[in-house]
C-alpha positions as CSV (number, residue, x, y, z in Angstrom):
1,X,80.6,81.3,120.5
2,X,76.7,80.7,119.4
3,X,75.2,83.2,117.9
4,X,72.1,81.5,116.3
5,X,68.6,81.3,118.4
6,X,67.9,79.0,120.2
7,X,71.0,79.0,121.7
8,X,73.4,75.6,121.6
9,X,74.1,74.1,124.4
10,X,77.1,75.1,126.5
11,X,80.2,73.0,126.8
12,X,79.2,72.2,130.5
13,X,76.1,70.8,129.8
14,X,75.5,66.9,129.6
15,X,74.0,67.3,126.0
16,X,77.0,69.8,124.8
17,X,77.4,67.5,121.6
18,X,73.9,68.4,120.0
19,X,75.3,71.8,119.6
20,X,76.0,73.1,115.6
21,X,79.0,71.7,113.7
22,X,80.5,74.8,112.6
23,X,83.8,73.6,110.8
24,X,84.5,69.5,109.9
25,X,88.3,68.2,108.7
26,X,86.9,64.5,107.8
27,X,90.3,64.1,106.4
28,X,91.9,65.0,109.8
29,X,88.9,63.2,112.2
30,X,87.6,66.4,113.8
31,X,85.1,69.0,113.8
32,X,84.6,72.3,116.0
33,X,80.9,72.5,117.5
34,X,79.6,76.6,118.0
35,X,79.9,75.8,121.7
36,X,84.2,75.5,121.3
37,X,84.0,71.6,121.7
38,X,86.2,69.8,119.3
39,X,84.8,66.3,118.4
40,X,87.0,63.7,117.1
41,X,85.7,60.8,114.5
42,X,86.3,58.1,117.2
43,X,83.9,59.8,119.8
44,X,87.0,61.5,122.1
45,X,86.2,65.0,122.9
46,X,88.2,68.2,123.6
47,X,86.4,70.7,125.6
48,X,87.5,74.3,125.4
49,X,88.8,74.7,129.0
50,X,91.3,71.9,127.6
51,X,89.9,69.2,129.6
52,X,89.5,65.8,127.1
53,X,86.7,63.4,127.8
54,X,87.9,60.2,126.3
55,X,86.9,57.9,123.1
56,X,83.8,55.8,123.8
57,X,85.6,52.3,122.8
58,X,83.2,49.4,123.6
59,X,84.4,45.9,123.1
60,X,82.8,43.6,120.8
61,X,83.4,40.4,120.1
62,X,85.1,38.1,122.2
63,X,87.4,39.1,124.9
64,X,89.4,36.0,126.1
C-alpha cells in the first residue's frame, strides 16, 4: 500500500504505527495508516490480516 520513499513500515513490524496516516474519521475514532493498519482513538489496533491488537488501557488512580 506505500508508495512514498522511504518506505513505511510493514504491518509485521514492531514499529508498524509510525507508518503515514492516510485517511482519519475523528468523528468515528479511526484512521487507516499506508501500511493497511487501522488505528482506533483509544490505542486498539486492526491489522490487515484481521488480527486486532487490543486498547492500551492503563489504570490510574486507585484500584481498591
Amino acid at each position: 500500500m506505500c508508495e512514498h520513499l522511504p518506505s513505511c513500515p510493514p504491518a509485521s513490524a514492531s514499529d508498524h504505527e509510525a507508518a503515514v496516516l492516510v485517511a482519519y474519521h475523528p468523528e468515528q475514532g479511526w484512521g487507516l495508516l499506508c501500511n493497511g493498519v487501522v488505528v482506533f482513538d483509544d490505542s486498539g489496533e486492526l491489522l490487515p490480516d484481521g488480527r486486532s491488537l487490543p486498547a492500551d488501557r492503563k489504570l490510574t488512580g486507585c484500584t481498591a
